[in-house]
Each structure stands twice: as structure tokens, then as C-alpha cells.
C-alpha positions as CSV (number, residue, x, y, z in Angstrom):
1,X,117.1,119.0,147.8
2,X,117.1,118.1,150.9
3,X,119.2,119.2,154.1
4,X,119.1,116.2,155.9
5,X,122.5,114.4,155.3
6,X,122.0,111.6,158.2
7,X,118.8,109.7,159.6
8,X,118.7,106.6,161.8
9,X,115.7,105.2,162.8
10,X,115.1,102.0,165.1
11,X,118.6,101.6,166.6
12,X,119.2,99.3,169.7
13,X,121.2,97.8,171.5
14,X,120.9,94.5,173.7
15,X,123.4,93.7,176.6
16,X,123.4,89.3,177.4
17,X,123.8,89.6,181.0
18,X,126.8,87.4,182.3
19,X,128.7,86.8,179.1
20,X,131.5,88.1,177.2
21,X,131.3,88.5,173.7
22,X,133.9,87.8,170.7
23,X,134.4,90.4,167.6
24,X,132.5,89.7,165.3
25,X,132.8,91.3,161.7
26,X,130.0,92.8,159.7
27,X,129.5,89.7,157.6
28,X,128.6,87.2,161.0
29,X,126.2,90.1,162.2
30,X,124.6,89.9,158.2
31,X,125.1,86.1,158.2
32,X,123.5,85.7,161.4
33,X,120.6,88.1,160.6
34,X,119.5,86.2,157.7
35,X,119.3,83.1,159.2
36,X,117.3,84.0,162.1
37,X,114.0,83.4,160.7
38,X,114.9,79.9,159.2
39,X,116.2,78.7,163.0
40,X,113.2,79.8,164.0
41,X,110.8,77.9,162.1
42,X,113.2,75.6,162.6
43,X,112.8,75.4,166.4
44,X,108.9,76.0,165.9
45,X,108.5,72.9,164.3
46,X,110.2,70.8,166.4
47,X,108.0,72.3,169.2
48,X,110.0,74.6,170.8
49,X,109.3,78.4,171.5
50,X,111.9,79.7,169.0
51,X,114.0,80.7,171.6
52,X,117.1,78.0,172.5
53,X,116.0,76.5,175.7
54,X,119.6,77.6,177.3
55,X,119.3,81.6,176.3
56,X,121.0,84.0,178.9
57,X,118.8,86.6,180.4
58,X,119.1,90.1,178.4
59,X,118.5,93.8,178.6
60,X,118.0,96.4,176.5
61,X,120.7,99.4,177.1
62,X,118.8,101.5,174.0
63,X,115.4,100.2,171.9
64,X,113.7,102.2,169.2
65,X,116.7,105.4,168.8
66,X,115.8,107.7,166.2
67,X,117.6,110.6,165.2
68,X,118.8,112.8,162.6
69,X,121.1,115.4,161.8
70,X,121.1,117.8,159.1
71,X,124.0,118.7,156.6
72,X,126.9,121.1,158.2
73,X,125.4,120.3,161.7
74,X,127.4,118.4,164.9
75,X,126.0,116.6,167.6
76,X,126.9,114.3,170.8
77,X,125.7,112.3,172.7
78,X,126.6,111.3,176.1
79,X,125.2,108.5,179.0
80,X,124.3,108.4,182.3
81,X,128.0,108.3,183.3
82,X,129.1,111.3,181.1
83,X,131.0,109.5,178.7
84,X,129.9,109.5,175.1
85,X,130.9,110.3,171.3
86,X,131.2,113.3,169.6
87,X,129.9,112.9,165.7
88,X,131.3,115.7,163.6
């Protein structure tokens, strides 16, 4: 068996510079994430880049995380300002 009790593996996280955003519960992120592709093509065929033509400029605070931790083990993690989360 193996010791490995947690891996995550392409975690990001994307800032829209300017605005403030609502909560949103686990079933809009879902919802949202499975319609994606179908605005899209959506957009595509009615000649646009996919993109809606009055998106806010973005960056990316974290793209591509992986880590894991193994069973019976801690770890933190902290940013550029010292504050952070301790998983137990």
C-alpha cells in the first residue's frame, strides 16, 4: 500500500484584475465548468474568438501547483507576505 495519503496536481489560481467577486458554491464552479466548452463553440461559430469581447484583464497568482504529502506528515505553506495555511 501506499504512503501517500494526499496528491494535487495542476492547481491554479486566476485573480480578474478590477473586480470583486460574489460566493459562489461548489455547484456554479461545476455548472460553470461544464458549460465552458459549449459557450465556446458557441462563440466560435458566431465568429468570435471564444473569449466575450468585454473580458477583464487577468493574472495568474499560482498555475500548474503540484504537491503531495504522505500519510502522518504536516506541511505549510506561506506567500510572499508571510501569511499562509497550516495543513495538518
Amino acid at each position: 500500500m501506499s504512503d501517500l495519503a494526499i496528491r494535487c496536481e495542476g492547481i491554479a489560481k486566476q485573480y480578474r484584475i478590477g473586480q470583486r467577486e460574489s460566493y459562489r458554491a461548489l455547484r456554479d464552479t461545476v455548472t460553470d465548468a461544464v458549460t465552458a466548452p459549449f459557450r465556446r463553440v458557441r462563440a466560435a461559430l458566431q465568429g468570435g474568438n471564444g473569449r466575450p469581447a468585454n473580458a477583464t484583464p487577468t493574472i495568474w497568482a499560482l498555475e500548474d501547483i503540484y504537491s503531495r504529502s504522505g500519510r502522518a506528515k504536516s506541511s505549510a505553506s506561506s506567500g510572499a507576505t508571510g501569511q499562509g495555511r497550516a495543513r495538518c
